[in-house]
C-alpha positions in Angstrom: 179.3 152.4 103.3 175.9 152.1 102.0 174.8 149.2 104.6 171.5 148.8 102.6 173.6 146.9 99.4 175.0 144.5 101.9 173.8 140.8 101.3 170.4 139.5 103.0 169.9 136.3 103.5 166.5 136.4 102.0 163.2 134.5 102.8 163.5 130.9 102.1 160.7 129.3 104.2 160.3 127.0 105.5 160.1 123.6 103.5 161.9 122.9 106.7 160.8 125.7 109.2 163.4 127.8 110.0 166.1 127.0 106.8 167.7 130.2 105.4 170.0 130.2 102.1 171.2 132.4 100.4 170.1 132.7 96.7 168.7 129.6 96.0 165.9 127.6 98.3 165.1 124.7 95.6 166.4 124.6 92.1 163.5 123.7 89.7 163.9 122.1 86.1 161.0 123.0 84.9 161.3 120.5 82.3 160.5 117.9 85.0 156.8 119.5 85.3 155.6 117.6 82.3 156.3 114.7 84.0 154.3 115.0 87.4 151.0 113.8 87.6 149.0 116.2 88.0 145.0 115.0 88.0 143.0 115.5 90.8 143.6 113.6 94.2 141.9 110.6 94.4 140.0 110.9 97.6 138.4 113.9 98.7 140.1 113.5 102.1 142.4 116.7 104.2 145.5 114.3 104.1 145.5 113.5 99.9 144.9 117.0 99.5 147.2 118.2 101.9 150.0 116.3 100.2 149.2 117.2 96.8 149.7 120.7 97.6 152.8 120.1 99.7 154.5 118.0 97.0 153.5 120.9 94.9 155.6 123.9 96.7 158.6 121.2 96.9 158.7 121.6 92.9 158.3 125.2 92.7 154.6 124.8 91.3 153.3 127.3 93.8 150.0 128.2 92.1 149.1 124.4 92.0 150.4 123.9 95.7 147.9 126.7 96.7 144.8 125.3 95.3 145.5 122.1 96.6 145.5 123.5 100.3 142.6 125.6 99.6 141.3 122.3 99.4 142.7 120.9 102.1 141.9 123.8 104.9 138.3 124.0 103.3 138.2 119.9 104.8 140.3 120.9 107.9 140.4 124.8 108.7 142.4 124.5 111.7 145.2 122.7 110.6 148.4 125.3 111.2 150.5 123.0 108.8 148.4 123.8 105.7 147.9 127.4 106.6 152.1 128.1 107.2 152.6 126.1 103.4 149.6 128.0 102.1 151.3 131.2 103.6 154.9 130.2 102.2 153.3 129.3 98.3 152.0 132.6 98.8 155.1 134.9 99.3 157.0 132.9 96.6 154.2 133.8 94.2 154.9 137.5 94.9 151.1 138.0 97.0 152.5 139.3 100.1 149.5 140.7 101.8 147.5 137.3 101.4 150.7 135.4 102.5 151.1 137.9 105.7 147.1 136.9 106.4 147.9 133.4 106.4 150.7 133.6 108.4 148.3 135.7 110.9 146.2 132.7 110.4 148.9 130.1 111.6 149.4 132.0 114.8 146.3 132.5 115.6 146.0 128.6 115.6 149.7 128.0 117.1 151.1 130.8 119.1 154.2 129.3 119.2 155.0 129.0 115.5 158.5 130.4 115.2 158.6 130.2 111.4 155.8 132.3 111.0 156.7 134.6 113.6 159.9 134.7 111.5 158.6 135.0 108.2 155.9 137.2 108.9 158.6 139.8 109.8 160.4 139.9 106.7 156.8 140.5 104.9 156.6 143.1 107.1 160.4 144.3 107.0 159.8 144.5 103.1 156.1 146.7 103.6 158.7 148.9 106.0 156.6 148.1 108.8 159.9 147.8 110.8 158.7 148.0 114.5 155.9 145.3 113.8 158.7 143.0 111.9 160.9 143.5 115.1 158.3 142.5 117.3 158.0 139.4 115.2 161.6 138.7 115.3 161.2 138.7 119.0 158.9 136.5 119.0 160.6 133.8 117.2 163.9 134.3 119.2 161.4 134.6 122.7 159.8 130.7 121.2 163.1 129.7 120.6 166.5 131.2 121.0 168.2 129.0 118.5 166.8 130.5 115.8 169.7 131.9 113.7 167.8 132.9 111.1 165.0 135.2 113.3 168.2 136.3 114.8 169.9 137.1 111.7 167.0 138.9 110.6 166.7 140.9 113.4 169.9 142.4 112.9 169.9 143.1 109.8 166.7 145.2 110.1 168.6 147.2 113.3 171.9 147.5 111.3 169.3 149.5 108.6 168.0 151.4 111.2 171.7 152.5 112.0 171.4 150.4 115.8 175.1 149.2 115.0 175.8 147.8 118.7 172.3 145.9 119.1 172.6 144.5 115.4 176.5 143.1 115.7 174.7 141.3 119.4 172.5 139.7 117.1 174.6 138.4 114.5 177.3 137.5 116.9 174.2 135.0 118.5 174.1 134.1 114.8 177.3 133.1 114.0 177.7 131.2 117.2 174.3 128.7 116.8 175.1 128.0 113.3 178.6 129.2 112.2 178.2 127.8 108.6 175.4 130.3 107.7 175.9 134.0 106.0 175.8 136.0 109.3 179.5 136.4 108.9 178.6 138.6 105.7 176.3 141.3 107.8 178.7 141.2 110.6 181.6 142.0 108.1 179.7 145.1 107.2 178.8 146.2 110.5 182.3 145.5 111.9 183.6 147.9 108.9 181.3 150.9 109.6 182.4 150.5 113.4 186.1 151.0 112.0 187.0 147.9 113.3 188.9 146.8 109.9 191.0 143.7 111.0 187.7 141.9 112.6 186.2 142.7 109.3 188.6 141.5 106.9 188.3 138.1 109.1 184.6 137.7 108.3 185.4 139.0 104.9 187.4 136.2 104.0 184.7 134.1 106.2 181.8 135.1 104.2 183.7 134.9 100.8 184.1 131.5 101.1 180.4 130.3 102.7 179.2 132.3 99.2 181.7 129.8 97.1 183.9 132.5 96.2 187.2 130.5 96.6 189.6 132.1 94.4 188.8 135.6 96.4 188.6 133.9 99.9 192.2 132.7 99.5 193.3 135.4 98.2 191.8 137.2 101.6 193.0 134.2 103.8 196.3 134.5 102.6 196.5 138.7 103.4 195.8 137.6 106.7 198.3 135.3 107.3 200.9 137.0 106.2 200.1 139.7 109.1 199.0 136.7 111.9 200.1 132.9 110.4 198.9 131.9 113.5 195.0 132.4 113.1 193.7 129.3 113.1 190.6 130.0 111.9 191.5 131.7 108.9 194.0 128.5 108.2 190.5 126.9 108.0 188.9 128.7 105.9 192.0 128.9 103.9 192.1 124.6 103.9 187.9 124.9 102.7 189.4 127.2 100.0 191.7 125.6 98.4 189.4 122.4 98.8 186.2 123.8 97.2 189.2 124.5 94.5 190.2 121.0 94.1 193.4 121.5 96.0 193.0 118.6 98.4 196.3 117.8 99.3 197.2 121.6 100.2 193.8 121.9 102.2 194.7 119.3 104.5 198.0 121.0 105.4 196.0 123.8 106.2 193.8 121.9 109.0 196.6 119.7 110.3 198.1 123.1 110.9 195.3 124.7 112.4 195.8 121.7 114.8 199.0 122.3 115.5 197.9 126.0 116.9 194.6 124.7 118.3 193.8 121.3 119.1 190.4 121.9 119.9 189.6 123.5 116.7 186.3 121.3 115.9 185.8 123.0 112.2 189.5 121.7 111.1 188.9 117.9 113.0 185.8 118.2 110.8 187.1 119.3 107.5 190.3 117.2 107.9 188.2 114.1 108.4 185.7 115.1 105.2 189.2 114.8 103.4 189.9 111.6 104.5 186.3 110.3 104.4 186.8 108.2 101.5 190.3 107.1 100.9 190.6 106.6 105.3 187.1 106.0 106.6 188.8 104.9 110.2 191.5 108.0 110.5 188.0 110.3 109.2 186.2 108.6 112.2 188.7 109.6 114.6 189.1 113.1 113.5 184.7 113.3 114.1 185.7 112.1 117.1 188.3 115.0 118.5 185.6 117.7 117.3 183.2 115.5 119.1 184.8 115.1 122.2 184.8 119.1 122.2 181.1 119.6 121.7 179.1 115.9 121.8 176.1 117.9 119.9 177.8 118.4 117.0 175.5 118.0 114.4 178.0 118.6 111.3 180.8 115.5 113.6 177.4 113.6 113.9 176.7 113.0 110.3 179.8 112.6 108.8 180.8 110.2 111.3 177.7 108.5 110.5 178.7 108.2 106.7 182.6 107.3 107.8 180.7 104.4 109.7 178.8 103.2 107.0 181.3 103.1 104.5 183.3 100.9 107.0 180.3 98.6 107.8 180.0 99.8 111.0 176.0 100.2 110.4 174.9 99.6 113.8 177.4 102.6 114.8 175.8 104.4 111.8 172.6 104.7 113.1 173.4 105.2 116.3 175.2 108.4 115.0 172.3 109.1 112.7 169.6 109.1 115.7 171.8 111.0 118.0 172.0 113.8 115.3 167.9 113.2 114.7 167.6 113.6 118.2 168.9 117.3 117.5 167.5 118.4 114.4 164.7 115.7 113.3 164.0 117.4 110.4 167.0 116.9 108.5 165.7 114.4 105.2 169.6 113.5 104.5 170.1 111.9 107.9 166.8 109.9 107.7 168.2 108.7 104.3 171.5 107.7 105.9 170.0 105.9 108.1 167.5 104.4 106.1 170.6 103.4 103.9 172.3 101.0 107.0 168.8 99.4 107.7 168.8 98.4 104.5 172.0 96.9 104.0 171.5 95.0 107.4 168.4 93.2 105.9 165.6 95.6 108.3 163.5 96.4 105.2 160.7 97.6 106.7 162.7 99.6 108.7 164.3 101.3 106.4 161.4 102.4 104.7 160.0 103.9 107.4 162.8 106.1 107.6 162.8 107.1 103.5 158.8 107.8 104.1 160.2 110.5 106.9 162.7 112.1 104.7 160.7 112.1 101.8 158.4 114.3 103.9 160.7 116.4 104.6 161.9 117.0 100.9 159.9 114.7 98.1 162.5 116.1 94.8 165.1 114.3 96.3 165.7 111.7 93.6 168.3 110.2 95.6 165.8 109.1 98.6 163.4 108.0 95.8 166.1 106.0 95.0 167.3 104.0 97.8 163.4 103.2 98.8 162.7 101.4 95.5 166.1 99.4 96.4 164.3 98.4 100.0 160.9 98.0 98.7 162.0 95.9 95.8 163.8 93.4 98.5 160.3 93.1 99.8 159.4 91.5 96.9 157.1 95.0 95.8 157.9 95.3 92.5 155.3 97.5 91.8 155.3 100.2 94.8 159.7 100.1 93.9 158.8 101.0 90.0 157.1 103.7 91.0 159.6 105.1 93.4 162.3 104.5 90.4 159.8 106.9 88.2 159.9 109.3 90.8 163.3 109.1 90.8 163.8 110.0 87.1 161.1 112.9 86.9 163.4 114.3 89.1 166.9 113.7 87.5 166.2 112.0 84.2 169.9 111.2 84.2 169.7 108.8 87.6 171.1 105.6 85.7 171.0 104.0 89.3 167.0 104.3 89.0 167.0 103.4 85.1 169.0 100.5 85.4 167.2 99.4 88.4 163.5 99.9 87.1 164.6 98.0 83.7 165.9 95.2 85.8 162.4 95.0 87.3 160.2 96.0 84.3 162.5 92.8 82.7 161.3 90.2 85.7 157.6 91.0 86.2 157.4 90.8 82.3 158.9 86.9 82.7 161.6 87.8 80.1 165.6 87.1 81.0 166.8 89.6 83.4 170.4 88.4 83.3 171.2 90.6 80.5 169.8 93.5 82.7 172.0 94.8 85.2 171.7 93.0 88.6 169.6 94.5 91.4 171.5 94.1 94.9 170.0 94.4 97.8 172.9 95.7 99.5 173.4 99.4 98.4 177.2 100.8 97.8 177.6 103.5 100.5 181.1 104.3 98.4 179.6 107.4 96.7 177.5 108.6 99.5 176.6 112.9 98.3 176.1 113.8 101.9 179.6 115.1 102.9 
C-alpha cells in the first residue's frame, strides 16, 4: 500500500485556531465580491484595520486581507493576532516561506501559540523538513494535548516515515478527543499495512461515512454485520448512513439497536435524539440527556440539547446549555448564535447582540448570524444599524428571503409608506428551522 495516497486532512487554519476539514475550509461565491465594500477603512486606527483584513480572509480575498494587516502590524507590530491571520492569508495564497516567517513571528510574540506551532509544521512537512515539522507538532501537543489536529498531523508525518506503531498512538489520541474528525481515514491505512484487516475495515466504513460517502459506508456497515450484528458502533454508523441518505425511519432502528447492545453508547443517544429533534423536541432532550449523563462535557449532547430546548421554549435551559458548551469550546460562532437566538425571544435585546457581535467574530460570512442581529437590533428601534446587517446578510446569500423580506419591511416604515402590505417583522424569531443540528 502506497501510504503516501492516503487522505491528509490538509491545512485549514485557523479562522478558528485549531479547525481541520477536509477539502473545504470556506466556500466562496465569488460573485458575492462585488458586493463588499471595499474602500479604505475609515480611521487610520490598528483595530479598523485589523478587521478589514480579517473580514477579508473570512471571504477568501486573501490578497486584500494581507494588505490590510500590513497595515494594521505597521500601527501595532506586536499584536500575535494580526501576525497568525497575516501568516494564514499567506499559505492560502501559495507564499509559504513568507507565511512560515510570520508564523516564526507569532511565536516569537506568544510562545504558546498552538496554532502556529501546528501550522508551521505542515509548511515545514510540505518543504520535507520533517524533523523540524515534528518538533512543531510537539509543541502544539506539549501547549495543549487536546489538539487533534497537531496530533493528527503528527501521525501522519510518522506513518510516512514508515514509524507505524508511534503514528497509529497518535491517531488513536485523535480519534478519542474528537471522534467525528478524519483520523479514522489514516488509522484505516495504518491498521491495513499492520495486517490487521478487521480493525481496518471498521474505520473503513468509519471514515467513508465522515467523507459523506453513504451509499459505500453502508454497503461497508452492512459486510460487517453480517460477520458481528452485534457491533454497536458500526450499527451507528450504519443508522448516520442511511440518514445522510434520507432513510430516517431505518436509521433510527439502527440507534435504538445500538441501544439495545449498549446503553451507554453516547454517539447513538445523540444521533437518535437529532432524529427526533423536530417532530419530539422532549423525547430528543431526553436522549441528550443519556449521552450526557455518560460524559457531562459533551459538546455535540450540549448543543443539540440546547436547540431541543429552544424549540420547546425552554430558553432559560437553552442558554444554560449554550454557556455550559461555551465554557468548553468558546470559539464556536453557532453556539453564540443559539444563544443569542433565546435572548432574543425572551425580550434581552441588548443581550443578544452581544452574543451575535462574538459569533460574528468568529465567522462574519455567516448570513444566518447577520440575520438574527438585524431581528434584535430592529426591536431596539435601530432601523438603520438592522438594514445594514440585512445587506450583509444578502451579499452573502442573495437568496436569504428572511433578510429581504425583513429589510423591505423596514426600508417600507422609515420611508413613512404602508408597511402592512410588507411582510410583518416579529420580534420573536421561529427557532422551527434552526440549521445547527
Amino acid at each position: 500500500m502506497n501510504l503516501n495516497r492516503i487522505l491528509k486532512i490538509p491545512l485549514c487554519v485557523l479562522l478558528l485556531g485549531m479547525l481541520f476539514v477536509s477539502i473545504n475550509l470556506i466556500i466562496i461565491n465569488t460573485s458575492h465580491a462585488d458586493a463588499i465594500d471595499l474602500s479604505e477603512p475609515q480611521r487610520d486606527t490598528y483595530e479598523s484595520w485589523f478587521e478589514e483584513g480579517k473580514s477579508f480572509f473570512q471571504l477568501g480575498e486573501y490578497e486584500d486581507a494581507i494588505r490590510c494587516l500590513d497595515e494594521a502590524i505597521k500601527i501595532d507590530p506586536q499584536n500575535a493576532e494580526a501576525w497568525k491571520y497575516r501568516a494564514d492569508a499567506l499559505y492560502f495564497s501559495d507564499q509559504s516561506e513568507e507565511a512560515l516567517a510570520s508564523y516564526d513571528r507569532v511565536l516569537e510574540i506568544d510562545p504558546q501559540n498552538e496554532g502556529a506551532y501546528n501550522n508551521k509544521g505542515a509548511i515545514l512537512e510540505e518543504m520535507n523538513r520533517h524533523d523540524e515539522a515534528l518538533s512543531c507538532y510537539d509543541n502544539a501537543t506539549e501547549i495543549n494535548p487536546q489538539n487533534d489536529a497537531a496530533w493528527n498531523n503528527k501521525g501522519f508525518l510518522l506513518m510516512s516515515q514508515g514509524r507505524l506503531d508511534e503514528a497509529l498512538e497518535c491517531f488513536n489520541i485523535a480519534i478519542k478527543i474528537n471522534p467525528q474528525g478524519l483520523a479514522w481515514c489514516n488509522r484505516y491505512a495504518i491498521l491495513e499495512e499492520l495486517g490487521q484487516s478487521q480493525n481496518a475495515q471498521v474505520d473503513r466504513c468509519i471514515c467513508l461515512e465522515r467523507l459523506g460517502r453513504h451509499e459505500e459506508a453502508l454497503s461497508s456497515a452492512n459486510s460487517i454485520l453480517s460477520i458481528d450484528p452485534d457491533n454497536d458502533s458500526i450499527l451507528v454508523v450504519k443508522g448516520d448512513a442511511l440518514s445522510g441518505l434520507n432513510r430516517p425511519l431505518e436509521a433510527l432502528e439502527c440507534y435504538e439497536r445500538a441501544i439495545e447492545i449498549n446503553c451507554n453508547n453516547s454517539d447513538a443517544w445523540i444521533n437518535k435524539g437529532t432524529l427526533l429533534i423536530e417532530s419530539m423536541p422532549q423525547e430528543a432532550v431526553n436522549c441528550f440527556d443519556r449521552a450526557l449523563e455518560t460524559n457531562p462535557q459533551n459538546e455535540q449532547a450540549l448543543d443539540r440539547k440546547a436547540v431541543a430546548l429552544a424549540l420547546l421554549g425552554d430558553y432559560e435551559g437553552a442558554i444554560e446549555c449554550c454557556n455550559t458548551s461555551l465554557e468548553i469550546d468558546p470559539r464556536n460562532s453557532i453556539i453564540w448564535d443559539l444563544k443569542g437566538m433565546a435572548l432574543n425571544n425572551m425580550g434581552r435585546f441588548n443581550e443578544s447582540i452581544d452574543c451575535y457581535d462574538k459569533a460574528l467574530d468568529i465567522d462574519a460570512t455567516n448570513a444566518e448570524i447577520w440575520y438574527h442581529m438585524g431581528i434584535s437590533l430592529a426591536a431596539l428601534g435601530r432601523d438603520a444599524d438592522a438594514l445594514e446587517c440585512y445587506d450583509r446578510a444578502l451579499e452573502i446569500n442573495p437568496a436569504h428571503v428572511g433578510a429581504r423580506n425583513k429589510k423591505n419591511y423596514l426600508s417600507a416604515r422609515r420611508s413613512n409608506t404602508d408597511p402592512n402590505s410588507q411582510t410583518s417583522s416579529p420580534r420573536v424569531m421561529n427557532l422551527s428551522t434552526l440549521p445547527y443540528y
